[in-house]
Structures are given as structure tokens and as C-alpha cells.
N, C-alpha and C positions, 0 to 999 in steps of 0.2 A: 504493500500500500504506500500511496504516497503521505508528505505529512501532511497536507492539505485535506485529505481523507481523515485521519487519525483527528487532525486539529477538531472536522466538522461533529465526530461522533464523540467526544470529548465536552466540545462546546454543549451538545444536547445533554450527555450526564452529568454534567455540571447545573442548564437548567435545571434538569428533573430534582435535584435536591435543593433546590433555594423551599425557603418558608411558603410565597405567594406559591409556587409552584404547587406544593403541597396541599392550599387552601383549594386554589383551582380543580387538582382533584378531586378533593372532599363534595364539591360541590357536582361533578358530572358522577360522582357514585350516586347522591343523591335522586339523582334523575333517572340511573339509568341500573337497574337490577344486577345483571352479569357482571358488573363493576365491585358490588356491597361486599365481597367478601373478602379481599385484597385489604391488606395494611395500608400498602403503601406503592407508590409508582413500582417501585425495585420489586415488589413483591409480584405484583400482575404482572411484571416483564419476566421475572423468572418463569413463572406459570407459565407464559406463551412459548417460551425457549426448552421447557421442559421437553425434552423427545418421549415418545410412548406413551403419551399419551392421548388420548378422544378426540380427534379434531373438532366433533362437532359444539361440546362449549367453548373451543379455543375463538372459534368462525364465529360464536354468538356477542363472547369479550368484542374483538376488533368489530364489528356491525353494531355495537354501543358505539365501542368509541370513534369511527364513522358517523355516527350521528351525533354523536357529542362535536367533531370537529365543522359539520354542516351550518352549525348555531355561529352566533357573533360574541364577540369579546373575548380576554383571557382565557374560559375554559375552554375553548374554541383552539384558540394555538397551544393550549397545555394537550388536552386530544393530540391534532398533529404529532406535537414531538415525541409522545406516547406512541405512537401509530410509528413513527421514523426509525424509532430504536426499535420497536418489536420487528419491523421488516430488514433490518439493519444484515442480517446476515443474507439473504435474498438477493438487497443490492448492492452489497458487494459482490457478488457474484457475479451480478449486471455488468458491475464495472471492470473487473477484471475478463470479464467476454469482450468487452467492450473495448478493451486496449489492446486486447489480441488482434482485432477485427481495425486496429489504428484507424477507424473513427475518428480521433480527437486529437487531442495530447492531456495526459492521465488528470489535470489540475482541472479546465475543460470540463471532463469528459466526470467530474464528481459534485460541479456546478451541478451539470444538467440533470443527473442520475436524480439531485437532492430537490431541484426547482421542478423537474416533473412529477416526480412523487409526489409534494406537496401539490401539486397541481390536479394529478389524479384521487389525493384524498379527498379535497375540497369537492369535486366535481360528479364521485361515483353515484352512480345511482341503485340505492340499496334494494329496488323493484327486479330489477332487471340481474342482481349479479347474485349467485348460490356461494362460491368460494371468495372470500376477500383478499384473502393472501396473494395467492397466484394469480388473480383476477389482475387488482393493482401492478404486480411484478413484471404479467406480462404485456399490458399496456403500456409501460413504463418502456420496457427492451423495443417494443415494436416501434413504438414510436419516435425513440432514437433510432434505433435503423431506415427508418423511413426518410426522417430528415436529413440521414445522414444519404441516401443514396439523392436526393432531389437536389442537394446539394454539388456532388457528384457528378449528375445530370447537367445542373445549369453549367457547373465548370467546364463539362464535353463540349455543350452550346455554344458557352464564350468561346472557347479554342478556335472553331469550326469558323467563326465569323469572320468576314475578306476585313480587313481594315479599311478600306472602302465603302463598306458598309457601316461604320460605325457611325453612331449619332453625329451631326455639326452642331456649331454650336446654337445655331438657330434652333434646331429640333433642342435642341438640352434648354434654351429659353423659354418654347413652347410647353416644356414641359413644369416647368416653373409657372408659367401661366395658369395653365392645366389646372397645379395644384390650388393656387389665389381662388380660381373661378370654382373650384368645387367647395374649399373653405367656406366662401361664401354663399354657396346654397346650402350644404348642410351643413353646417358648423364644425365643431370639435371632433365631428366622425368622420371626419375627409382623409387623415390619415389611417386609420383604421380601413374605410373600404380600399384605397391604394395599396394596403398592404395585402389584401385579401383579395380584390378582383381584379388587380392587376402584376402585383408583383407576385401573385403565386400562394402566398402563402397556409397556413389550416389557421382554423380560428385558435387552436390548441397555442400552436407556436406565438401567435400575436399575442393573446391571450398573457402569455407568458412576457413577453418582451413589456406590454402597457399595465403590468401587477395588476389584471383581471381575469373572474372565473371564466372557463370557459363558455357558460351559460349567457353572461352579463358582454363579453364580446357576440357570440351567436345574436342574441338580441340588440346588440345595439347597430350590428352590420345590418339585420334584416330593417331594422327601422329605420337606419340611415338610406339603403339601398330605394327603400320605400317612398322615402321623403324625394328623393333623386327622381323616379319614375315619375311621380307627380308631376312635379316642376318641368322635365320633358314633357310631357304629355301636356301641359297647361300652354309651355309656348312654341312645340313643334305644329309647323304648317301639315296642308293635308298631302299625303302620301310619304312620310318620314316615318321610318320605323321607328317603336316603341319600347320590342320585347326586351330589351336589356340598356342599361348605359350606355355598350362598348361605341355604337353608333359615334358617339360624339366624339370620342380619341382619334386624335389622328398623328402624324409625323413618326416619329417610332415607339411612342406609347400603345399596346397591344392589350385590348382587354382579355383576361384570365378569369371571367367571373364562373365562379362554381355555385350548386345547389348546397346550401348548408343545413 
């Protein structure tokens, strides 16, 4: 492991033992049944680490504290780091697949392992998933390999391109235009859908980059997107297509809009 790794699992068993920490907890036992029997953080994390034993109350613990980390405030990120450390062996494992696979560079590459985790705690939906563990773990792997290969991709792209082809700087002004004029029809969400219907990206990743749930990106691209159609449609003349923005981009901006 690197010490950027050690530092990050350190820093969390360091929170898990402050005072506030400990209240935080007392207070999602309270709420949440499969919790009430546990002393103490240390203790329900032993429980989880315990091998040989019933997965089935282990999946019931972590599907509390899934819901405990859903809620807002303090107990809300005492859950999480609770969640962090009980998966803690899993991603590492991530990680180290993940170096073999030089995806990254190891410091990188323990950023992301920790910002998607969290990202997938916050987001999972307890309807739809049976195993929490492996559920979390393997949405975490996938979705770094994913980004890692689109990345990959656009690099082939760029290569590929004549330098003749590359933007002037007129097109690189229009596109600065571009961004002014969409600012100002929908507001604060103009960069958000450029990142997502143009430059490619999943709402997961933006999501991540602008310190929002995936949920609260999904909705605010669809509303923004929405607000956009409108305003097309209010001052396009007759026979101007509607079905999507892209219409309007022109020079070598390329609309990428996807179903979200």
C-alpha cells in the first residue's frame, strides 16, 4: 500500500474514536434496530470482519447503516465512515487490481476508490439491491474501469486527429460564446449540461467533480435540459428542429446528449 492509503484508513480510525463521533453513533443505534447491540463503533466493525459467520444479519447491520448515511447531518457522515472501514478490506483489493491494471498512479487511483465509495453509499438504492457488500464493491470497480477505458478512448481520438483539423481560434471563441449564451438561459446548470451533453460525461462522474449526489445532478441536468427545450421551442421559426439542443452547436462543438 501506499502511505496515502494507510494515511486515508488511519484518518477514519482516528475519527471513529473522537467523543462527537461516538454520540453520532448512539444516536443512529437509536433509530435503527440491527445497530442496538454493538458497544461501540470498534465493536460492530469487529462483528462485520468476523469470518464464519451468517451473512444474513451482517447485510441487515450495513442496510441500517445505508440508511443511516441517506439522512443529513453528522450521523449521516459518522454512517459513511462506519460503512468505509467495514468495506475497507474489499477496496483494497479494488485498489490493488487497480494498479495492476495501471489505470492511475497508486495516490490517484485511492482518491477515487474513497470519492466513489462514498459516492455509491450516498446514492444506493436499498429497493433494488439484496447484497450490500458486493453490490457497493462492484459498482465501485466497474465504474472505475469504465472511466478508465473512455478515457483511453478519447486519448485514441485525440491521437487520430490531422492537426488541420484542430479547433482555430475563432471556433475556440465560439465556443466561449457558446458557453455566455447558455449561462444565460439556464443559469448555474450551463456547466453541468456541457459536461454531460457535450463533453461526454455520466452524471456519476460530474456528480463527483461538482460535490453532488448522483440523484441531485440526474435532476438538475433533466431540469436544466428542460428549461433549454422550452426557450428553443418559444423562439425557433417554423420548420427548425426541436428534439434535442444539439441543433444549435455549431463550429466544432459536437452535441453528446444521452438518455439519463
Amino acid at each position: 500500500m501506499s502511505f496515502a492509503w494507510h494515511e486515508i484508513r488511519d484518518h477514519l480510525i482516528q475519527s471513529s474514536s473522537t467523543l462527537s463521533f461516538h454520540r453520532n453513533f448512539a444516536t443512529i443505534q437509536q433509530a435503527r434496530e440491527p445497530l442496538t447491540r454493538f458497544q461501540d463503533p470498534a465493536a460492530l466493525l469487529d462483528g462485520l470482519h468476523r469470518a464464519g459467520d451468517d451473512p444474513e444479519p451482517k447485510n441487515l447491520i450495513l442496510s441500517a447503516l445505508i440508511a443511516a448515511a441517506h439522512c443529513d447531518g453528522p450521523p449521516s457522515d459518522c454512517a459513511v465512515t462506519i460503512l468505509l472501514l467495514a468495506l475497507w478490506p474489499g477496496l483494497d483489493a479494488i485498489r490493488r487490481r487497480s494498479i495492476w491494471r495501471r489505470i492511475g498512479l497508486p495516490d490517484d487511483i485511492a482518491s477515487e476508490v474513497l470519492a466513489r465509495t462514498t459516492e455509491a453509499i450516498r446514492c444506493l438504492n436499498l429497493d433494488r439491491v439484496n447484497r450490500i457488500a458486493s453490490t457497493v464493491l462492484r459498482n465501485v470497480e466497474r465504474d472505475m474501469l469504465r472511466a478508465h477505458q473512455r478515457e483511453v478512448e478519447r486519448e485514441r481520438a485525440d491521437s487520430d486527429i490531422d492537426p488541420d483539423d484542430l479547433p482555430t481560434a475563432d471556433s475556440a471563441a465560439d465556443s466561449v460564446h457558446f458557453q455566455d449564451d447558455l449561462r444565460q438561459m439556464i443559469g448555474a446548470d450551463a456547466a453541468l449540461v456541457t459536461r454531460v451533453a457535450i463533453e461526454g460525461f455520466s452524471p456519476a462522474e460530474v456528480a463527483l467533480e461538482m460535490c453532488l449526489t448522483t440523484a441531485a445532478t440526474r435532476k438538475r441536468y433533466q431540469r436544466a435540459t428542460r428549461r433549454l427545450r422550452d426557450l428553443l421551442k418559444e423562439n425557433a421559426g417554423p420548420g427548425v428542429p426541436i428534439g434535442r439542443p444539439g441543433w444549435l452547436l455549431s463550429g466544432s462543438i459536437t452535441c453528446r446528449d444521452r438518455s439519463i
